[in-house]
C-alpha positions in Angstrom: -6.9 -4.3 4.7 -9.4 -6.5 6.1 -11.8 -7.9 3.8 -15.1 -7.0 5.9 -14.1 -3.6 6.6 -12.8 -3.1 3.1 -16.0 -3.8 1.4 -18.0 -1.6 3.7 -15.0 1.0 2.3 -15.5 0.7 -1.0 -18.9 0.6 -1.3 -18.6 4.3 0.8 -16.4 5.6 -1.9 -18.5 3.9 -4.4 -21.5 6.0 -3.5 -19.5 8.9 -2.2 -21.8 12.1 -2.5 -18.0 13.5 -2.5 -17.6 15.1 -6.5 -15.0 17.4 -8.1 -17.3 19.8 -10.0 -15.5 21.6 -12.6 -16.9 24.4 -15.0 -15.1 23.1 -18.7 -14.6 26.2 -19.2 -11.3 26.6 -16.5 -10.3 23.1 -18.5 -6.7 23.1 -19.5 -4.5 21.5 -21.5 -0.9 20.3 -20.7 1.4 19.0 -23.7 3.2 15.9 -22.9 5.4 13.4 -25.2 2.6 10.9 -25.7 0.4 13.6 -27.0 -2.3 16.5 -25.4 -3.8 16.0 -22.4 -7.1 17.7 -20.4 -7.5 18.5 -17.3 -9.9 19.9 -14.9 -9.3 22.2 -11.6 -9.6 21.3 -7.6 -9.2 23.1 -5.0 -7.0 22.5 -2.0 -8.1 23.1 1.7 -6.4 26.2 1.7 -8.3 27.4 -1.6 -5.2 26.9 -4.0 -6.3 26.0 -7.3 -5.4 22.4 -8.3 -4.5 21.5 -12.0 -5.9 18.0 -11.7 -5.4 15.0 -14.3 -7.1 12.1 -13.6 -7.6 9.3 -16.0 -4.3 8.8 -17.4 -4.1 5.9 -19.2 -0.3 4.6 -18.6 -0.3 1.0 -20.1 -2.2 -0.5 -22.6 -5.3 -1.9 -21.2 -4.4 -5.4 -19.7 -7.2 -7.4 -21.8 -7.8 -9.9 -24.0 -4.3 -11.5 -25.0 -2.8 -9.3 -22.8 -4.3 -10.4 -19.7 -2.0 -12.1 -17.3 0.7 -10.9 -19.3 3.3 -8.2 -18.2 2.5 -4.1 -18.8 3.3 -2.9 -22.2 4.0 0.8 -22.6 1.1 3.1 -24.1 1.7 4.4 -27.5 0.6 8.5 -28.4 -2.0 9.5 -29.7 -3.5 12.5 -31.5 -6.4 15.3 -30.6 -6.7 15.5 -27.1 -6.7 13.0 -24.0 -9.3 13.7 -21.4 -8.2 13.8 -18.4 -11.3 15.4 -16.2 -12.8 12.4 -14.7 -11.6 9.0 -12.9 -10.7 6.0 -14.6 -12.3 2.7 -14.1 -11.4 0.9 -10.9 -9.6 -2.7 -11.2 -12.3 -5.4 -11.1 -13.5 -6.3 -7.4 -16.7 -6.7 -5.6 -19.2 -4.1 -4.6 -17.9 -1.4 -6.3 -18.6 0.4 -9.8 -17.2 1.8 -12.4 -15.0 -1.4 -12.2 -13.4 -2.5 -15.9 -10.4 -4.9 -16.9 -9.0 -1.7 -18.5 -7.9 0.1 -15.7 -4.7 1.1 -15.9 -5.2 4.5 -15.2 -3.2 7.1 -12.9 -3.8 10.8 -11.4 -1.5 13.6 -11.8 -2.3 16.6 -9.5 -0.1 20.5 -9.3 -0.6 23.5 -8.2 2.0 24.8 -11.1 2.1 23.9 -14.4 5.3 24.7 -16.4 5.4 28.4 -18.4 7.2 29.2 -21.4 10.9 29.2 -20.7 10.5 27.9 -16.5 9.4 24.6 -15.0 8.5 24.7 -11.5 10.5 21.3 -11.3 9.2 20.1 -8.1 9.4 17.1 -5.9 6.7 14.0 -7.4 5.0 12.0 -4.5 4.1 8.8 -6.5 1.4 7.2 -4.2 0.6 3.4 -4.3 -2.7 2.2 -2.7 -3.4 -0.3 0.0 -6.4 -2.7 -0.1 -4.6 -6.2 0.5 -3.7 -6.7 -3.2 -7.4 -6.8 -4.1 -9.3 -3.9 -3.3 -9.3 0.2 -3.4 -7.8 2.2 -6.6 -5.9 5.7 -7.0 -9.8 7.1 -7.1 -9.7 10.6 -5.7 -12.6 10.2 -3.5 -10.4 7.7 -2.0 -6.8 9.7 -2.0 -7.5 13.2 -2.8 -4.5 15.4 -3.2 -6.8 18.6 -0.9 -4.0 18.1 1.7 -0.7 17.6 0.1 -1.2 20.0 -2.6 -1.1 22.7 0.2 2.5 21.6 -0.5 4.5 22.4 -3.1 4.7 19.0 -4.7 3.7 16.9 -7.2 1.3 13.9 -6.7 0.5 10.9 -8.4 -1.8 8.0 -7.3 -2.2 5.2 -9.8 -4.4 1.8 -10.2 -2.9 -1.5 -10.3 -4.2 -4.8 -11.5 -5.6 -6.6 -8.2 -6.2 -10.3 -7.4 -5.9 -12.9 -9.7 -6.0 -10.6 -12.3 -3.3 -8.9 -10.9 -1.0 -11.5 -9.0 -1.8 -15.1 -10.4 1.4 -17.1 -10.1 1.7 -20.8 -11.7 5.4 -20.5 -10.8 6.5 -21.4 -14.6 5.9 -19.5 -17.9 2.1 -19.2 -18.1 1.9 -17.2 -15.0 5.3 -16.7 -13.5 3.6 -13.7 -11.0 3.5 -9.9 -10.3 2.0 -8.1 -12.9 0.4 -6.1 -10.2 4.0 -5.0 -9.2 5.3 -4.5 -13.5 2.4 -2.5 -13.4 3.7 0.2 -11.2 7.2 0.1 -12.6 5.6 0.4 -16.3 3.4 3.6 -14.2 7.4 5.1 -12.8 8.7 5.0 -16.9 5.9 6.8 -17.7 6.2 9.2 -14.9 10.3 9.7 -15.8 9.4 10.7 -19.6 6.1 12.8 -19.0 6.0 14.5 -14.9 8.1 17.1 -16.2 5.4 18.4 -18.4 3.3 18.8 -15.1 6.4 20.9 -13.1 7.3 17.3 -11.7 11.0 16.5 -11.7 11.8 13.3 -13.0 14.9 13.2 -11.0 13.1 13.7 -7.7 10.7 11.0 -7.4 9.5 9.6 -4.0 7.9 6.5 -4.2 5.7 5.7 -1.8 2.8 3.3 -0.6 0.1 2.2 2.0 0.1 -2.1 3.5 0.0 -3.6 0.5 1.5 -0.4 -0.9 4.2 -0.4 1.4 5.1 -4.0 0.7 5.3 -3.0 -3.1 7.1 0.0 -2.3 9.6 -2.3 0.3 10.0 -4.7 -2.9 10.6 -1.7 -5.3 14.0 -1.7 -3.5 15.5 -4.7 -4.6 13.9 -5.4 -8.7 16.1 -4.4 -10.7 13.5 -3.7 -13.1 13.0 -0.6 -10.9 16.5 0.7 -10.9 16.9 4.4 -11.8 13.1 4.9 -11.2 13.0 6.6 -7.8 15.2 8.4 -5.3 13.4 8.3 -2.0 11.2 5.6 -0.9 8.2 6.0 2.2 7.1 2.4 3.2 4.2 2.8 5.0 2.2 0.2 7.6 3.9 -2.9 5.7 6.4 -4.4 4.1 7.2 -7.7 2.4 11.0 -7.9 4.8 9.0 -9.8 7.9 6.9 -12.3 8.1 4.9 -12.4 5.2 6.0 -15.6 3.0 7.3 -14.8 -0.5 7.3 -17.6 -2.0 8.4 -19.2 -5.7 4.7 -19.5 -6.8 1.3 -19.3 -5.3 0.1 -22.4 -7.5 -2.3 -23.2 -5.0 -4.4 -20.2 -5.1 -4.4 -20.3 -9.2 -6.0 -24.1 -8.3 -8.6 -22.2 -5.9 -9.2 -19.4 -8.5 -9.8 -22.2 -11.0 -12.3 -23.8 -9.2 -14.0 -21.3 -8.2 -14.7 -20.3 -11.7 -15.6 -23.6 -13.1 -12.4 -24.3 -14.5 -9.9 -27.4 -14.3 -7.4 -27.0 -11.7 -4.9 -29.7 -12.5 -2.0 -28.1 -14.1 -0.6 -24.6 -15.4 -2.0 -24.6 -18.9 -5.3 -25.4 -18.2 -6.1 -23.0 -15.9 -4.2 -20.2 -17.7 -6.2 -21.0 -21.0 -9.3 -21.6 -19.0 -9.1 -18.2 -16.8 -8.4 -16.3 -20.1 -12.1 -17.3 -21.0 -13.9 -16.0 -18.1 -15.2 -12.5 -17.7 -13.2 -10.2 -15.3 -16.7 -9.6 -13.7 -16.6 -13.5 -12.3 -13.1 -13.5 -11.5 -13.4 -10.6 -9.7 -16.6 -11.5 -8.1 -15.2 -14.5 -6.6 -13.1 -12.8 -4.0 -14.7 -13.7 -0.5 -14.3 -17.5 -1.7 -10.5 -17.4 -0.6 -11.6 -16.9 2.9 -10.3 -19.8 4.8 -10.8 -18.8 8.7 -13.5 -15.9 10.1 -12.2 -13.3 7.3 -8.8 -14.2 7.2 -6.2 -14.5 5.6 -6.4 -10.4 5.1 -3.5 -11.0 3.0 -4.2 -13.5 0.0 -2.2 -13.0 -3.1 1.5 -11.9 -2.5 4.4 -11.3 -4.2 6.6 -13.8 -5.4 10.4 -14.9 -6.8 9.5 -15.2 -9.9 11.0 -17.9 -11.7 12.8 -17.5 -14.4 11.2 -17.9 -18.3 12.6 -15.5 -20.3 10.6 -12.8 -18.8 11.7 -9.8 -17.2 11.6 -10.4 -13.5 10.5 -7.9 -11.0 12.0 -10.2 -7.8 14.8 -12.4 -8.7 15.7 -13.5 -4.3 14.0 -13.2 -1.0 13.8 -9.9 -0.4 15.5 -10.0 2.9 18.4 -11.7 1.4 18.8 -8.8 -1.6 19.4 -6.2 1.3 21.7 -8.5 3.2 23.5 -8.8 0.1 23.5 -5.3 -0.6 21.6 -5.8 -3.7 19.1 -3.0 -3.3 18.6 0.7 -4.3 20.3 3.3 -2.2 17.8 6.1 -1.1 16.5 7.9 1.8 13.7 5.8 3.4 10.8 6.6 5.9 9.1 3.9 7.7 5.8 4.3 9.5 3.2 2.4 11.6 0.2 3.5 13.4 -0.3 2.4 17.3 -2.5 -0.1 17.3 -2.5 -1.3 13.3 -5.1 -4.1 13.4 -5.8 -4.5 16.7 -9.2 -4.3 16.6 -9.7 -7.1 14.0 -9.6 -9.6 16.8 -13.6 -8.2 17.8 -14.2 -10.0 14.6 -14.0 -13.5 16.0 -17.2 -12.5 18.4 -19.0 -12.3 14.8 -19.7 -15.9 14.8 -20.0 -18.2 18.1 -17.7 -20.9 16.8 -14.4 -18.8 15.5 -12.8 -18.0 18.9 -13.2 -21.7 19.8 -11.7 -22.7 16.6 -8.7 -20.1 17.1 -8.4 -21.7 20.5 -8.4 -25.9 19.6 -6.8 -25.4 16.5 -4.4 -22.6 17.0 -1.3 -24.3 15.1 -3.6 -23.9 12.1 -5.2 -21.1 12.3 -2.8 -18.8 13.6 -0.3 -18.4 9.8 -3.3 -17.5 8.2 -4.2 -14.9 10.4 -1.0 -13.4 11.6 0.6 -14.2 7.8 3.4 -16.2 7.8 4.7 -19.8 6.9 2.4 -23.1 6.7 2.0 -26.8 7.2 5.8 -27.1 8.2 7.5 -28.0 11.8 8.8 -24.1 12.3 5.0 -23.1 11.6 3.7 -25.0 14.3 7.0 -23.8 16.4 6.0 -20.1 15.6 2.6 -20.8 16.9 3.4 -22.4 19.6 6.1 -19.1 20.7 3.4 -16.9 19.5 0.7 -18.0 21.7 2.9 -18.7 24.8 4.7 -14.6 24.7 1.3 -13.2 23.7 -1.4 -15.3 25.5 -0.2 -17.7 27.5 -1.3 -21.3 28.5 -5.1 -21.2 29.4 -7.9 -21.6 27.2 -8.8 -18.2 24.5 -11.8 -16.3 26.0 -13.2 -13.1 25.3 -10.9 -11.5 27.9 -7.8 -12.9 25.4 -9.1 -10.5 22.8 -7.0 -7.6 23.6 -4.0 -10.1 23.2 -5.0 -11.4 20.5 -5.9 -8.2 19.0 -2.0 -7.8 19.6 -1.1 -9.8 17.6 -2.9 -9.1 14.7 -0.9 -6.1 15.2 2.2 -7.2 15.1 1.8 -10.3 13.3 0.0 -8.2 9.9 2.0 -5.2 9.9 3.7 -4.0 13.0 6.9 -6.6 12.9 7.0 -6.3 9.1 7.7 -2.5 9.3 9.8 -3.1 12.0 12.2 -5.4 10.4 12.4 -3.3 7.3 13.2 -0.1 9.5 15.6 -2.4 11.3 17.1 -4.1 8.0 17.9 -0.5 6.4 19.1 0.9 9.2 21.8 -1.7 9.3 22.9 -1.8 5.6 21.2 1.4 3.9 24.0 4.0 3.8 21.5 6.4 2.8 19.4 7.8 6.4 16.1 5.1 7.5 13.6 7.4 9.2 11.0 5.8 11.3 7.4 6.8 13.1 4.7 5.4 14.9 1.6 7.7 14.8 -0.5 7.8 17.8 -2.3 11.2 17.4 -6.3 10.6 17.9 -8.4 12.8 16.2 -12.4 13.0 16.1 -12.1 10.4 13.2 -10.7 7.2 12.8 -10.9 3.6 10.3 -12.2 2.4 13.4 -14.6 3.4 16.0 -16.0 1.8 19.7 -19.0 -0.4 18.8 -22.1 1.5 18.0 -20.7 5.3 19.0 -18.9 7.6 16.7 -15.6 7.5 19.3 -12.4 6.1 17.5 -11.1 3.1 19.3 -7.4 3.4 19.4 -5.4 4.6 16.2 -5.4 2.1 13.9 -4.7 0.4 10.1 -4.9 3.9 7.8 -5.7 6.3 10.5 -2.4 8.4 9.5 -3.6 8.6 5.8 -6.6 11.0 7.0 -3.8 13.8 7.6 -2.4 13.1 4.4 -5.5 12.4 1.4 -8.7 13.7 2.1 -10.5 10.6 2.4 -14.1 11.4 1.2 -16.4 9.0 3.5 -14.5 11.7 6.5 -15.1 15.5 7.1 -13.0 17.5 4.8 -10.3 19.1 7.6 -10.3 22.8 7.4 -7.9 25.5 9.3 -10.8 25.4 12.1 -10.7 21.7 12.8 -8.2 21.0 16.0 -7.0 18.2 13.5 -5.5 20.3 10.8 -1.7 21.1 12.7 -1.7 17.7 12.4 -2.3 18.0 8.3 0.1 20.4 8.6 2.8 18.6 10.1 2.5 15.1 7.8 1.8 16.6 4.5 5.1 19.4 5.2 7.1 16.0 6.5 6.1 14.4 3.4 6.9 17.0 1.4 10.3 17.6 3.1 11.2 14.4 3.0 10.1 14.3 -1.2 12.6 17.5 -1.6 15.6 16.8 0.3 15.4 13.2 1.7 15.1 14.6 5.5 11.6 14.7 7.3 12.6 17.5 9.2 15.5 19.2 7.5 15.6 22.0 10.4 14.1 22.8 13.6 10.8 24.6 13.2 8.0 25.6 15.9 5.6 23.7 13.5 7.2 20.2 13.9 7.6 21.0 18.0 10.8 22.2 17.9 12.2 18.1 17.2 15.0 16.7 15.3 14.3 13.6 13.9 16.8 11.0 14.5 17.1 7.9 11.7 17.3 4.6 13.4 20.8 3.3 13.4 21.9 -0.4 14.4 21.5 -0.3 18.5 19.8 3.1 18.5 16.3 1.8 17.5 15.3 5.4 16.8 11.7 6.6 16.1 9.9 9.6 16.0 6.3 8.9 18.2 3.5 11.7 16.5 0.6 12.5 19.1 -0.5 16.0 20.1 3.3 16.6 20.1 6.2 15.1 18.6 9.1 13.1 20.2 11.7 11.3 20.1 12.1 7.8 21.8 13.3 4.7 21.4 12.8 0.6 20.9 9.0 0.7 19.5 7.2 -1.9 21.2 10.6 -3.8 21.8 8.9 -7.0 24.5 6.4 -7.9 21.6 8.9 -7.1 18.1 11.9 -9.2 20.4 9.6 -12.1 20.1 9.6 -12.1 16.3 13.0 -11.2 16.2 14.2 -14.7 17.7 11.5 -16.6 15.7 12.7 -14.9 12.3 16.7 -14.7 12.5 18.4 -12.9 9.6 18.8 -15.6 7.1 22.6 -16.3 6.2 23.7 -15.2 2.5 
């Protein structure tokens, strides 16, 4: 998510006037293995009543000489857990409520289990985007109004973020994703507890949002994920394109360093010295990494972890695991929006010199804004194609924005989800299911400048039919928006419970059948005001990244 539209985000859900009242005395309690737990009830948009769980601490908190170190499991406790309020969010700017312990997740149901019966429904497990160093599983941010409407269960969780969450030396003081061990330590806990919330531990879709859906692509391949999950929904990103992932990211542990007053020269001192500073500064020091207008939107990433002795989450390039057949067999859904990012390129207008910078310095600029590969021969190569397919020889104007705004597109998220749709559909014997959204609605991430009109469908835009977001309108049976909740959050649920979108024909989903993509049959279902079928999404732009990234050999 870009950085200046993300901290306008979070400071909305920050100061959201949006609050789950409860009256304590409709509190409930829910048994688990790790001990009692509270909750407090929601309501859907439909009126059902929620039994909600927020709070959840699922790892022991990630301080003190645990920080930069891997997840370790909670232990039990007695009395009673409360679980009526939000955790703390993951340190990052210009929000509250923001603490180093946040290893929190939300469990919401409409069913909890009675004596003798458990409702044993599907569990949605939801993973947040925000670039790897914003947003949190808050339910002003992701609340379950929609979904719940379905009968499933949901989970959203926190993860560590930034530095704090992603700091790779590439050797044994920071060897990289704890962000990532994070969710897989949040999946154990779900497999030994959901089912005291009517979840089934043997159904569980994972699924996430950008950087989400690049954790969710990744969850694929670790092998400390195995067993964990049984469907997978990778939406608007994926770490199978362009995105570099890389043996470290020593460089940016150097930048963090600095930019906290520490030494930067090797490993061990920065390590020891980062373990010294308050979350607060680390955290704080976000809008630092900014190295062109407010790019890179994608900083830290995920990386092949070397290996130490430590459990690694990703052993290979990513790519190279599928290709090898090295990766979980489930039912996937892969999704994009129309226009993704496109509008980011009106950023460069924000200061007089950026578009001129773009233009005389393109071979620089352009892999950290479009994310991929740096400083090499094929970098400059890639921009060179780049700017040649998408905006040709003259000079960058204002009237190269649209093409531009293309390519932020494409280069960010849209050839990332395309190559993982692509990818799956050639080796995944289980079914790859793929959409582009395009339905419009009175609200949007993104609107025309200075007017409340949406400007294109863009970068989370599908996520308002799926969480009620609470800086939007809460969608009611009255809105003309709300078939489309209807169709994504019964998709979603279908998809949870049998591992098909649309497992029959029905007048609600337009009478389609949704095709998976298979190899030459570049499949995809297209969601507007109605639903179709069609074919080779946005194939004159995605062929251009397909020549300039060839399937490695394995």
């Amino acid at each position: 998510m870009l950085k200046a539209s993300v901290l306008i985000l979070v400071l909305v859900y920050g100061a959201s006037s949006y609050h789950h009242h409860h009256n304590h005395d409709d509190e409930f309690l829910v048994s688990t293995p790790l001990g009692s737990i509270k909750g407090a009830p929601l309501e859907t948009a439909l009126g059902k009543k929620i039994y909600s769980f927020r709070g959840i601490r699922y790892a022991k908190a990630p301080i003190n000489e645990l920080r930069f170190q891997p997840p370790e499991p909670v232990e039990g406790w007695a009395g009673v857990y409360d679980a009526t309020k939000n955790g703390a969010l993951c340190p990052q700017p210009g929000q509250e409520n923001t603490s180093e312990d946040c290893l929190f997740l939300n469990v919401y149901t409409t069913q909890l289990p009675q004596k003798g019966s458990n409702p044993n429904r599907p569990v949605l497990v939801f993973s947040h985007p925000g670039g790897y160093y914003s947003w949190s599983g808050y339910s002003e941010a992701f609340g379950p109004d929609y979904l719940l409407d379905q009968d499933i269960v949901l989970v959203t969780l926190n993860y560590r973020l930034a530095s704090l969450g992603f700091m790779s030396t590439g050797d044994k003081f920071a060897p990289g994703n704890n962000g990532l061990k994070d969710h897989v330590i949040a999946l154990k806990w779900i497999k030994q507890n959901i089912a005291s919330f009517g979840g089934n531990p043997n159904l569980v879709t994972i699924s996430g949002y950008s950087a989400g859906g690049a954790t969710t692509s990744l969850m694929l391949v670790s092998p400390m994920a195995k067993g964990l999950f049984h469907r997978a929904i990778i939406m608007s990103g994926s770490s199978l394109g362009n995105w570099p992932v890389r043996p470290h990211q020593f460089e940016m542990a150097q930048k963090q360093a600095r930019f906290v007053n520490c030494p930067d020269t090797d490993s061990e001192s920065i390590y020891k010295c980062l373990k010294t500073k308050s979350a607060e500064e680390i955290g704080n020091s976000l809008y630092q990494f900014d190295e062109f207008a407010y790019d890179p939107i994608m900083m830290w990433l995920p990386v092949i972890e070397p290996d130490c002795g430590q459990e690694r989450f990703l052993t290979d390039d990513p790519v190279k695991l599928i290709l090898r057949g090295e990766f979980e067999r489930v039912p996937v859904m892969v999704t994009v929006t129309a226009e993704e990012f496109k509008y980011t390129a009106w950023n460069l207008l924000d200061n007089a010199t950026w578009l001129k910078e773009m233009d005389e310095n393109f071979e620089k600029v352009a892999p950290i804004s479009f994310i991929y590969e740096r400083d090499t021969e094929n970098s400059k190569h890639i921009s060179r194609e780049l700017r040649k397919a998408y905006l040709g020889d003259g000079p960058l104007t204002e009237k190269s924005l649209p093409q531009i705004g293309k390519l932020y597109a494409d280069g960010v998220i849209g050839f990332t989800a395309n190559r993982a749709a692509k990818l799956l559909a050639a080796k995944n014997s289980e079914p790859t299911y793929y959409y582009k959204f395009g339905y419009e609605g009175r609200y949007s991430f993104h609107y025309k400048q200075n007017t409340t009109t949406p400007e294109g469908v863009v970068h989370h835009d599908d996520l308002l039919y799926l969480f009620y977001i609470s800086r939007f309108p809460r969608l009611t049976p009255t809105d003309p928006e709300y078939k489309t909740v209807q169709k994504m959050t019964s998709m979603f649920k279908n998809f949870a419970e049998t591992g098909v979108p649309i497992p029959k024909v029905s007048h609600l989903l337009d009478d389609t059948e949704w095709k998976p993509i298979r190899p030459g049959h570049e499949a995809y279902l297209d969601i507007d005001e109605k639903m179709v079928m069609k074919e080779n999404l946005y194939q004159d732009r995605y062929s251009v990244w397909d020549r300039l990234y060839p399937w490695p050999k394995v």
